[in-house]
N, C-alpha and C positions, 0 to 999 in steps of 0.2 A: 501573273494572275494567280497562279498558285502559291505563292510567299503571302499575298494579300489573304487567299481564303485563309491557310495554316494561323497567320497571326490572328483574323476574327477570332477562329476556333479555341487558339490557345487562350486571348482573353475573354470568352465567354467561360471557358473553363475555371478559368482564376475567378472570374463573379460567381460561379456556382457553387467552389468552394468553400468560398470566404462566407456566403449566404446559408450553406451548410455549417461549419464553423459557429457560426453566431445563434443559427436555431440549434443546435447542443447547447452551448452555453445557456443559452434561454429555457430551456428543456431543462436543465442541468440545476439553474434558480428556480425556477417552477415547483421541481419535488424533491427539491434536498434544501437550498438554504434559506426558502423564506419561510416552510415550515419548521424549521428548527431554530429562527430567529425569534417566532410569531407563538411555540411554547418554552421559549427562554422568556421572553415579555411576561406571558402569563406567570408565570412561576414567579418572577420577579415581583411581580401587582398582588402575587397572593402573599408571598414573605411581608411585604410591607404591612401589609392590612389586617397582619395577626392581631389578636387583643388576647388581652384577659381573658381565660377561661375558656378558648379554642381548644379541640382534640386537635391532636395532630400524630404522624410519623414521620420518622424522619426517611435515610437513604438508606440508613444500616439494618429497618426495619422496630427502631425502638416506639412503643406505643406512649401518648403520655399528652398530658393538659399544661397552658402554657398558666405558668404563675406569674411569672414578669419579666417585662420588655428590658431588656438593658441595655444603656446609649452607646457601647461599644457594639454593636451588632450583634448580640450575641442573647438568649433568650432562658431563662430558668424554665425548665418544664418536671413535673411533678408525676414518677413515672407509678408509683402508688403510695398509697398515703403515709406522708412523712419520706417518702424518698424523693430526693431532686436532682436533677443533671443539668449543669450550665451547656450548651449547646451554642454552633454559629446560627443565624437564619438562615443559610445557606445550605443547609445540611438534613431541611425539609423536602420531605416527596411532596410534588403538588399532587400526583397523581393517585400515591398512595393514602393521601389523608383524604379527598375528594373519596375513595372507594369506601374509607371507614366511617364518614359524616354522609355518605348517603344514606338514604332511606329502606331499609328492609323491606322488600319484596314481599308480597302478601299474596300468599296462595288459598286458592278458592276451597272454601269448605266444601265437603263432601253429604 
C-alpha cells in the first residue's frame, strides 16, 4: 500500500514539473522573444518603405535625407548639402528616426 501511494506521489510530482517547465518557457516567449521578433518585423516594414526624401538616422547616430534607393540594399543619403554617404538599409534606427520625424511638442503660452 505504501509502494502504491510513493509511486502516485512521485508521478504527480513529474506532472507538476514538467507543467512548471512549460509555463517558464511560455513566460519566457511572452516577454523576450515575441517582442523582439514583433520590433525586428517593424524595423524591417519600415527599411523597406523608405523613399525619396525621408529623414532618417541611422545606428551610429548620423543624421541625413535618403537621396536614392539602390537595388543592392544599400541607400545614398545626403548628410548636408552636397555631402553623401552610401549606407546598408540595415543600418537605420527605426527608433531613432521615429523620435527625429516626430512632432515638436508645443508648450502652452504663458
Amino acid at each position: 500500500m505504501t509502494a502504491v501511494i510513493l509511486l502516485q506521489a512521485q508521478g504527480n510530482g513529474g506532472i507538476l514539473q514538467l507543467v512548471l517547465l512549460v509555463g517558464m518557457i511560455l513566460v519566457f516567449w511572452l516577454f523576450m522573444i515575441r517582442p523582439q521578433a514583433k520590433k525586428a518585423k517593424q524595423a524591417k516594414a519600415f527599411q523597406e518603405n523608405l523613399q525619396k526624401g525621408d529623414k532618417i538616422v541611422t545606428i551610429a547616430g548620423i543624421h541625413g535625407r535618403v537621396n536614392k534607393l539602390n537595388e543592392d540594399g544599400t541607400l545614398d543619403i545626403e548628410t548636408s548639402p552636397g555631402s553623401y554617404m552610401k549606407i546598408e538599409k540595415s543600418a537605420i534606427s527605426l527608433e531613432m528616426t521615429a523620435n527625429v520625424n516626430k512632432p515638436a511638442a508645443t508648450t502652452p503660452a504663458k
